[in-house]
C-alpha positions in Angstrom: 5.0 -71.0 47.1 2.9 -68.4 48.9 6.6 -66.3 49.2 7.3 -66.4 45.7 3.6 -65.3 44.8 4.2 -62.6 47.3 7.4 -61.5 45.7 5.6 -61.8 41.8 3.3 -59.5 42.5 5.3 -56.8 44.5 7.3 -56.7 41.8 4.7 -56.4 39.2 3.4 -53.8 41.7 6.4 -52.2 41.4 6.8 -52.2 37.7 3.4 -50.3 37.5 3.9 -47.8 40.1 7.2 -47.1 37.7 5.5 -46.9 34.1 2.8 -44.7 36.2 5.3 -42.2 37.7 7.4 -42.4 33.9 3.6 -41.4 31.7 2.6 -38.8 34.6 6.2 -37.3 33.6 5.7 -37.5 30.3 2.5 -35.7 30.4 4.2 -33.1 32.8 6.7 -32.3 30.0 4.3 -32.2 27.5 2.0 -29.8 29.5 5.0 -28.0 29.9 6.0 -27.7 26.1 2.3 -26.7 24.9 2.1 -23.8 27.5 5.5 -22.5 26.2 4.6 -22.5 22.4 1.4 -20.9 23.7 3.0 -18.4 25.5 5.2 -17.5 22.9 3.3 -17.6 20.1 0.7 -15.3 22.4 3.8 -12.8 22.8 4.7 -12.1 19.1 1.1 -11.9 18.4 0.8 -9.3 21.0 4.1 -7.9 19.9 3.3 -7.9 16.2 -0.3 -6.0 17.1 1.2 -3.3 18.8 3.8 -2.4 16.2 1.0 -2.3 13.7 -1.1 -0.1 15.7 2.8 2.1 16.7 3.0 2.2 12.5 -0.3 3.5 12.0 -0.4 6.0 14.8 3.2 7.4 12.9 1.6 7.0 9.7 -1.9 8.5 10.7 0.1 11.4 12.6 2.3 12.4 9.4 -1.0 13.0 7.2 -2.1 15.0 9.8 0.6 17.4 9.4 0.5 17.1 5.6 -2.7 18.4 5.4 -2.2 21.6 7.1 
């Protein structure tokens, strides 16, 4: 009796030590997806900014040589 008890709860030990590792690598892929969409999302914005600001220098620059 004691044998089987001892093999019960290994393998419940087992099963939890599995669903553990399986949530820890769900939240690793999660992590992993959020800091890509940030990233990106980070990059156009950055992108987008500095080709406003390229638009308005060209812009800016061409009234500037209007006026003379």
């Amino acid at each position: 009796m004691a044998h089987l008890l001892a093999m019960v709860v290994e393998g419940v030990g087992g099963f939890v030590k599995t669903l553990w590792a399986l949530q820890e690598r769900r939240w690793s892929y999660t992590f992993d997806a959020v800091a890509s969409a940030a990233v990106s999302v980070t990059m156009a914005l950055v992108l987008c900014l500095l080709s406003i600001r390229t638009s308005y220098r060209h812009r800016r620059g061409d009234m500037l040589f209007a006026s003379f």
